[in-house]
C-alpha positions as CSV (number, residue, x, y, z in Angstrom):
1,X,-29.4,-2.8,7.5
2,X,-28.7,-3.4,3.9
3,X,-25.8,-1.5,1.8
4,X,-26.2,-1.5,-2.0
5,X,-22.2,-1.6,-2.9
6,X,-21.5,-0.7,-6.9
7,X,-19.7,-3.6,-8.9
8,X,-17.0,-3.0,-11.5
9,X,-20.2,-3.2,-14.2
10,X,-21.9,-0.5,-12.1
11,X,-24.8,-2.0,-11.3
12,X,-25.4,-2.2,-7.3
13,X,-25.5,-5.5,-5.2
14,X,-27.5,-5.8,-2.0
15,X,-24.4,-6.5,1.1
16,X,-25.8,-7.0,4.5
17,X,-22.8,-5.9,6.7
18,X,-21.5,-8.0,10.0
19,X,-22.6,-6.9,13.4
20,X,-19.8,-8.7,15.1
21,X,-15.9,-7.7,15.2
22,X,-13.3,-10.8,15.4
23,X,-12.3,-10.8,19.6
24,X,-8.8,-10.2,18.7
25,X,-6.2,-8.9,21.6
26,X,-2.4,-8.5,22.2
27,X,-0.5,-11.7,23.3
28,X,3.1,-13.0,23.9
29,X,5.6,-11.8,21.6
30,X,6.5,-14.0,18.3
31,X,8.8,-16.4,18.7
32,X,9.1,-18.3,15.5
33,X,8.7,-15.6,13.0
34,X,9.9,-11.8,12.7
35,X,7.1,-9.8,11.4
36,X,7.1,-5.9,10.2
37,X,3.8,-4.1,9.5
38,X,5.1,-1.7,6.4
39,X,3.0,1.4,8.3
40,X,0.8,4.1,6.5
41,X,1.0,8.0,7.4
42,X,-2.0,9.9,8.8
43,X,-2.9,13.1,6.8
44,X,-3.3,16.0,7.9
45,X,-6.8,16.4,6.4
46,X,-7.3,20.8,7.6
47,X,-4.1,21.4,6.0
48,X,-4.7,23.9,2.9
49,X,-2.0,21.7,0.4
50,X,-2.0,20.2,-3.3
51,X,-0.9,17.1,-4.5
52,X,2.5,18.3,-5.6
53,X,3.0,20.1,-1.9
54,X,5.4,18.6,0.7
55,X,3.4,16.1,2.5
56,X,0.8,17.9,5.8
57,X,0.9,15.4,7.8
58,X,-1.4,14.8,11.5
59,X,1.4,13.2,13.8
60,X,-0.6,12.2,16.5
61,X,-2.7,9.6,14.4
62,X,0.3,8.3,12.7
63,X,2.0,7.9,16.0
64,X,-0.8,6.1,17.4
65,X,-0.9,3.5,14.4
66,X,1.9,3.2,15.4
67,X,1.4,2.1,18.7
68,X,-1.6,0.2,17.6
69,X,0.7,-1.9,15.7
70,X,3.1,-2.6,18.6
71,X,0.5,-3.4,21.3
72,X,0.1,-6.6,19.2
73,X,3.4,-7.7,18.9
74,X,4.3,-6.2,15.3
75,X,7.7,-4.3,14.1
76,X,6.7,-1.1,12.2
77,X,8.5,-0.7,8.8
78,X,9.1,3.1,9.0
79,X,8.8,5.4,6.0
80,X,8.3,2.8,3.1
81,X,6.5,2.2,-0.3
82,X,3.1,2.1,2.1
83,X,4.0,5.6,3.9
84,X,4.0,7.3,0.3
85,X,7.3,7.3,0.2
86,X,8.1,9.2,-3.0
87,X,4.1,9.3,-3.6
88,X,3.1,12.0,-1.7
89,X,6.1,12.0,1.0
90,X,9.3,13.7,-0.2
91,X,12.9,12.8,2.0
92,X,11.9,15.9,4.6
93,X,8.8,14.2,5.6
94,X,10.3,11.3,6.0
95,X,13.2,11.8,7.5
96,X,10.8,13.5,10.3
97,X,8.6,10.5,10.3
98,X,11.9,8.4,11.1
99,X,12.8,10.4,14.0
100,X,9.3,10.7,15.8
101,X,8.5,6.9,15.2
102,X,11.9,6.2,16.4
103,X,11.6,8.1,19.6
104,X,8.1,6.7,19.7
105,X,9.5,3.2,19.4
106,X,11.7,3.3,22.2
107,X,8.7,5.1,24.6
108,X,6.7,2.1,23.7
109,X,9.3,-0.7,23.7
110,X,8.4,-1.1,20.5
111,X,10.8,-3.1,17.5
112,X,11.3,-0.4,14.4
113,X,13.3,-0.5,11.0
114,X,13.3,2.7,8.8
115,X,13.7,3.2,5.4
116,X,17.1,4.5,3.8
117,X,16.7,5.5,0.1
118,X,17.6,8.2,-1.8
119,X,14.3,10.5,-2.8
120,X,16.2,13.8,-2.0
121,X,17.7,13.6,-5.6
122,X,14.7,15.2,-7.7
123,X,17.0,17.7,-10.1
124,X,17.3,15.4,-12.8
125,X,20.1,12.6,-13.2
126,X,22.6,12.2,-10.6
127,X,26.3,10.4,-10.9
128,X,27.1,7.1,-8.9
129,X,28.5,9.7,-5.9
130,X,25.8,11.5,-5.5
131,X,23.8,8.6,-5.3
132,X,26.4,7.1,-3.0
133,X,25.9,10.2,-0.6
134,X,22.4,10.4,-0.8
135,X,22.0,6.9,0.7
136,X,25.1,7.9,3.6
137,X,23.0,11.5,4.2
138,X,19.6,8.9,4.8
139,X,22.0,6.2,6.6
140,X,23.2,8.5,8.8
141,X,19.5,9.8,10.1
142,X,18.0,6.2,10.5
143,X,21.0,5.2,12.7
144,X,21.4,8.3,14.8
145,X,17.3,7.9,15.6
146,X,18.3,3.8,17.1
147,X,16.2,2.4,14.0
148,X,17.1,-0.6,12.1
149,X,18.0,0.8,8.3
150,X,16.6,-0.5,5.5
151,X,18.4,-0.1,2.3
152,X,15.9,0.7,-0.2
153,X,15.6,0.3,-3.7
154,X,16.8,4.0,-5.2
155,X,14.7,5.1,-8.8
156,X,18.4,7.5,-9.1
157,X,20.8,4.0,-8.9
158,X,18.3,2.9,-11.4
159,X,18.7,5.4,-14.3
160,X,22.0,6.0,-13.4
161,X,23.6,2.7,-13.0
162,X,25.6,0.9,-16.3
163,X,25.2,-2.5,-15.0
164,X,25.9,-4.8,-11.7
165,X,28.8,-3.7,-11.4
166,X,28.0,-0.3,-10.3
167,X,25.1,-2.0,-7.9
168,X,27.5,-4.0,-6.6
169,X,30.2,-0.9,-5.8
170,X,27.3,1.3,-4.2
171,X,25.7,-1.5,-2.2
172,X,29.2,-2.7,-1.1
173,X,30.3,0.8,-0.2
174,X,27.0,1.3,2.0
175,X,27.5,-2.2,4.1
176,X,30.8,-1.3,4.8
177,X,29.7,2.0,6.4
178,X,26.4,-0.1,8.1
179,X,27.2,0.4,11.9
180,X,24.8,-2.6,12.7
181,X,23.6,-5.3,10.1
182,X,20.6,-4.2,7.3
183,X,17.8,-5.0,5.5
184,X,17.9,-5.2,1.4
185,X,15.1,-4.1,-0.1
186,X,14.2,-5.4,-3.6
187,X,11.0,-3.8,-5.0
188,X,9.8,-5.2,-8.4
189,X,8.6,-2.5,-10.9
190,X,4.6,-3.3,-10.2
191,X,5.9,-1.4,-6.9
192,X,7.6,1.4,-8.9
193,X,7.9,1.0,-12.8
194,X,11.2,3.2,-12.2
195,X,12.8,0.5,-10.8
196,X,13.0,-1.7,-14.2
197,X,16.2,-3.6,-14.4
198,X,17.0,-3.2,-11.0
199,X,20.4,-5.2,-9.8
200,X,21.4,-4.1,-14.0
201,X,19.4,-6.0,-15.7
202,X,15.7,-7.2,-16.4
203,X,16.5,-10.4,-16.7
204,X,15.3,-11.6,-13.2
205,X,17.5,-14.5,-13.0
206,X,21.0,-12.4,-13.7
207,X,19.3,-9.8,-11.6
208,X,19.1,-12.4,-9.0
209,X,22.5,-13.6,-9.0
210,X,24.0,-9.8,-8.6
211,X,21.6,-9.4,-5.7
212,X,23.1,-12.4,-4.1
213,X,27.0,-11.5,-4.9
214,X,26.1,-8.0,-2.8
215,X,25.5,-10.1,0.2
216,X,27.5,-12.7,-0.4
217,X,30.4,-10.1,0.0
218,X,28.8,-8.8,3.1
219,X,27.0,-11.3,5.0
220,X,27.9,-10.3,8.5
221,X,26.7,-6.7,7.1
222,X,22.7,-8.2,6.1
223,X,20.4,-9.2,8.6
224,X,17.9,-10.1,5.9
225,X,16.2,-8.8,2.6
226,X,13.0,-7.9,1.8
227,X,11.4,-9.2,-1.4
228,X,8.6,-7.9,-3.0
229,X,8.5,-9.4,-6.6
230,X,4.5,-11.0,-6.3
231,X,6.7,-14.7,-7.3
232,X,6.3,-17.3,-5.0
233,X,8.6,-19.8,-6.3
234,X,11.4,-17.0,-6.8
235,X,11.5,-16.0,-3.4
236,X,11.7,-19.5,-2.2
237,X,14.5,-19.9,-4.7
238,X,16.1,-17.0,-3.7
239,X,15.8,-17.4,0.2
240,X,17.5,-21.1,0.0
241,X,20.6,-19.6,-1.8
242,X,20.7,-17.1,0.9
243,X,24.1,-17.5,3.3
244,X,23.5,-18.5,6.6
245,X,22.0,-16.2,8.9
246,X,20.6,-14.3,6.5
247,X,17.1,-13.9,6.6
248,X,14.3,-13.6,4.1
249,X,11.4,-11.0,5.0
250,X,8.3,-11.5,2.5
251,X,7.0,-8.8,0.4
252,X,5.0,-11.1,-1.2
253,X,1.1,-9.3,-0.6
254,X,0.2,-12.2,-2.8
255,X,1.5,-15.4,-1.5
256,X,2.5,-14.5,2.4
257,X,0.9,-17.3,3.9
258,X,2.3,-20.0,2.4
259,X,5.9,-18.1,2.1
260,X,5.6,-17.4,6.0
261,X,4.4,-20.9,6.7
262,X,7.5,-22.6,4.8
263,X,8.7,-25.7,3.6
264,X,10.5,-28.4,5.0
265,X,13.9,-26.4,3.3
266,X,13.0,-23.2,5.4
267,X,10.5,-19.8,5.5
268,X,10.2,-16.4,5.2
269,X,9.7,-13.8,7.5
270,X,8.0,-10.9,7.3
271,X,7.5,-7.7,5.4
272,X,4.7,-6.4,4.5
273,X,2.2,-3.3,4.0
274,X,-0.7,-6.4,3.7
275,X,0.0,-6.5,7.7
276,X,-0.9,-2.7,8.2
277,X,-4.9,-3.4,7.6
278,X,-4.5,-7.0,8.7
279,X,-2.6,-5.9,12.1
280,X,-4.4,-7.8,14.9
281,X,-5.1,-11.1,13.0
282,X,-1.8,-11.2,11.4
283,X,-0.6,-11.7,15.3
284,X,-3.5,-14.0,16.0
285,X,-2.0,-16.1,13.1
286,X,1.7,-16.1,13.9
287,X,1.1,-16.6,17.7
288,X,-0.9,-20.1,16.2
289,X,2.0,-20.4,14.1
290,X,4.5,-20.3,17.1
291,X,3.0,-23.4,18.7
292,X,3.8,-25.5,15.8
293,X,0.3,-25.5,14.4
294,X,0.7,-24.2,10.8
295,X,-2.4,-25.5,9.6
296,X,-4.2,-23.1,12.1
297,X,-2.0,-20.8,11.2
298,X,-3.0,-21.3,7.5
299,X,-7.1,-21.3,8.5
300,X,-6.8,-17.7,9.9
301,X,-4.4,-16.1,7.1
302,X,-4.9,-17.7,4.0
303,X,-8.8,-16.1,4.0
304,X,-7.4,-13.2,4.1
305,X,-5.3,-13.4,0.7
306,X,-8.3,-12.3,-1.4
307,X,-8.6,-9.1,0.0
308,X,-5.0,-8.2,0.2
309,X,-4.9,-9.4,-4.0
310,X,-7.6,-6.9,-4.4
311,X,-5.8,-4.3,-2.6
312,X,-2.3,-4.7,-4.5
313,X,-4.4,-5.4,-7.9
314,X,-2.6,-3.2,-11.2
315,X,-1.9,-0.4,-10.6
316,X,-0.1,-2.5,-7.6
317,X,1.0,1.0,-6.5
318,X,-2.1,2.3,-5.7
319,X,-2.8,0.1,-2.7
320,X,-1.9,2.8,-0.4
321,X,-5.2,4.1,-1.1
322,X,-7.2,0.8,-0.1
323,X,-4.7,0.9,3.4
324,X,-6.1,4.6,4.3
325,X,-9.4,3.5,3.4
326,X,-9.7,0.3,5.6
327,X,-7.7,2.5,8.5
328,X,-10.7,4.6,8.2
329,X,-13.2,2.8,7.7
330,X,-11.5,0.6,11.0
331,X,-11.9,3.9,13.2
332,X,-7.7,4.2,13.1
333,X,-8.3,7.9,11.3
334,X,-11.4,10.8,11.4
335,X,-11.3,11.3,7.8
336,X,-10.4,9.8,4.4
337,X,-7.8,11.9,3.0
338,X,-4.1,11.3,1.9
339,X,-1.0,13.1,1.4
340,X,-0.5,13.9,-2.4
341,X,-4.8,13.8,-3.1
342,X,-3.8,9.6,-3.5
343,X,-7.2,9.1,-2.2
344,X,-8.4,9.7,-5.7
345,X,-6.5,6.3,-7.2
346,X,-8.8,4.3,-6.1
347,X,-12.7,4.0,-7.9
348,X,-15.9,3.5,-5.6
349,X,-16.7,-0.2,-7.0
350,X,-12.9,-1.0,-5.7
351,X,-13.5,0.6,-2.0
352,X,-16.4,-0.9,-2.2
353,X,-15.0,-4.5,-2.5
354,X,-12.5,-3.7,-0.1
355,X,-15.3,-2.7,2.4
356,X,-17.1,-5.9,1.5
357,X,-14.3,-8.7,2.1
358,X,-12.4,-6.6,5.3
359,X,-15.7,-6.8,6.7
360,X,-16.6,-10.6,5.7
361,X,-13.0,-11.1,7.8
362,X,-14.1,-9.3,10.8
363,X,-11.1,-6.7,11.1
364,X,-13.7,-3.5,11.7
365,X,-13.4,-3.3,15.6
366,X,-17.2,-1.6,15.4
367,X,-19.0,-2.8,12.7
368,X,-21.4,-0.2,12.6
369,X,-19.1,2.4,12.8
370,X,-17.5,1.2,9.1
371,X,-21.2,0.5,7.8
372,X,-21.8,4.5,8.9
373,X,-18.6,5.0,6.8
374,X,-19.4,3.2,3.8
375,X,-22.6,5.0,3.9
376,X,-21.9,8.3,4.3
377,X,-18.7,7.5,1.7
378,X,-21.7,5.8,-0.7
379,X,-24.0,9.3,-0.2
380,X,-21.5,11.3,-1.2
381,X,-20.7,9.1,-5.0
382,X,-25.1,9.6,-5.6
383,X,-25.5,6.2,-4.1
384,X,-28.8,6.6,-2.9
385,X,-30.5,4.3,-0.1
């Protein structure tokens, strides 16, 4: 059956929807790459809440995203930018979303990383010790759950630091207390415009050079960083200056295919919350990619950039809403809702194109079950048939 999808002009285009899913299945774990699915959280969709409430949230379909994610070989991010994190889920919802998916990660055998921030300073502006022990408070959870800790980019450290040199005592205080080696976390401002001038300075180039002087003085303290600046060419800059041993993990929902695929200088891992609607043949492309066969690996991923662009378009941090929507639409969740009413910051003609090119890809496991979606979600804007 034909679906008449609104355009960006409002005037509706005929779309004749696939009938056949991708035959997609779990494999052998990755060998040449380390990939993380940045994971989305499962509203609770009965729960009588606002948008300014603490986050409701329904645990056992987030769990079992979860578990979707690791059946085909995937790490989970845990309570990052593409869990709401400070859009919808304050540090107490997190900080229980750390320790169920932890718990659930070792059930499951399962790899898990977890982000460590400092979101549970809201009363206005904090000094460089409160930021300090607001990062040690979140430290302290991730590594009594077992998780990996990410060190996250903090919107506090941001309107409280002077300059690098503050960066550069707070990160170095933070690896020193790391029981086991970290992820950095650099999240450009299309992320979160707080984060302007993060490292001191907006100048991405001295910005660059404090961010490598903090690992630098702590290399046996960084198992990688995650960068998420939409720059190709920086990133590769940036990963080749990296010390030994140090990994890169893309954040790149832009370029990830050609960043993961590499160069004859070296890759990038991987980051990202492209990977949370993309699960299943993101593995299908890395397990190509671990035989030595990047141009197949390049045939299944690069189609897939133009939907992930359209996803992470400005507003880039309103592509949370296009995740929930294709986890939906995918049969992954009963109902299209969000924590913090976030499934408003999206408009019809822009769920509509996501419907159009997830669908072109073959990622719905039933077709017709994300056509009956799209319909019903159509009805429900006036679309009439």
């Amino acid at each position: 059956m034909i679906l008449r999808l609104p355009d960006a002009h409002g005037a509706l285009r005929a779309y004749e929807p696939r009938t056949e899913p991708l035959a997609l299945t779990p494999g052998a774990p990755f060998t040449s790459r380390t990939v993380f699915s940045a994971a989305h959280v499962v509203a609770d969709p009965y729960a009588d809440t606002t948008p300014d409430s603490p986050a409701a949230v329904d645990w056992d379909a987030t769990l079992a995203f979860r578990r979707h994610l690791w059946a085909h070989g995937l790490g989970v991010a845990e309570a990052m930018d593409t869990a709401q994190r400070g859009m919808g889920l304050d540090w107490a919802g997190a900080a229980e979303l750390i320790r169920r998916s932890a718990a659930e990660a070792k059930a499951a055998g399962g790899r898990i990383a977890c982000g460590v921030g400092t979101d549970q300073l809201t009363a206005g502006p904090a000094t460089l010790a409160e930021v300090r022990a607001a990062y040690e408070e979140q430290l302290a959870v991730v590594e009594e759950s077992g998780a990996q800790a990410i060190l996250m980019a903090s919107r506090a450290l941001a309107a409280t630091a002077q300059g690098p040199e503050d960066y550069l005592e707070v990160y170095g205080h933070l690896l020193r207390q790391a029981a086991e080696p970290v992820i950095l976390h650099w999240l450009g401002p299309m992320f979160d415009p707080a984060l302007e001038g993060y490292w001191g300075s907006s100048d991405l180039d001295a910005a660059t050079d404090t961010f490598l002087d903090v690992i630098a003085a702590h290399p046996d303290k960084v198992d990688g960083i995650k960068v998420s600046l939409l720059d190709a060419q920086r990133e590769i800059d940036l990963r080749r200056r990296l010390p030994k041993g140090v990994r890169c993990y893309t954040g790149d929902d832009f370029n990830y295919p050609e960043l993961i695929a590499g160069d004859d200088q070296g890759f990038s891992h991987a980051l990202l919350g492209i990977f949370d609607p993309l699960g299943p043949l993101a593995a299908e492309a890395v397990r190509v990619l671990d035989t030595g066969d990047t141009d197949g690996f390049r045939a299944l991923l690069d189609p897939t950039v133009e939907l992930s662009r359209h996803l992470f378009q400005s507003p880039t941090r309103f592509y949370k809403t296009g995740v929930v929507f294709l986890a939906w639409l995918a049969g992954h969740q009963s109902h299209f809702t969000m924590v913090g009413g976030l499934q408003s910051a999206r408009s019809l003609p822009h769920l509509a194109r996501a419907y159009e090119l997830a669908d072109r890809l073959g990622l719905f496991p039933d077709p017709k079950l994300a056509e009956d979606r799209m319909r019903t979600l159509l009805h429900l804007y006036g679309v009439t048939p």
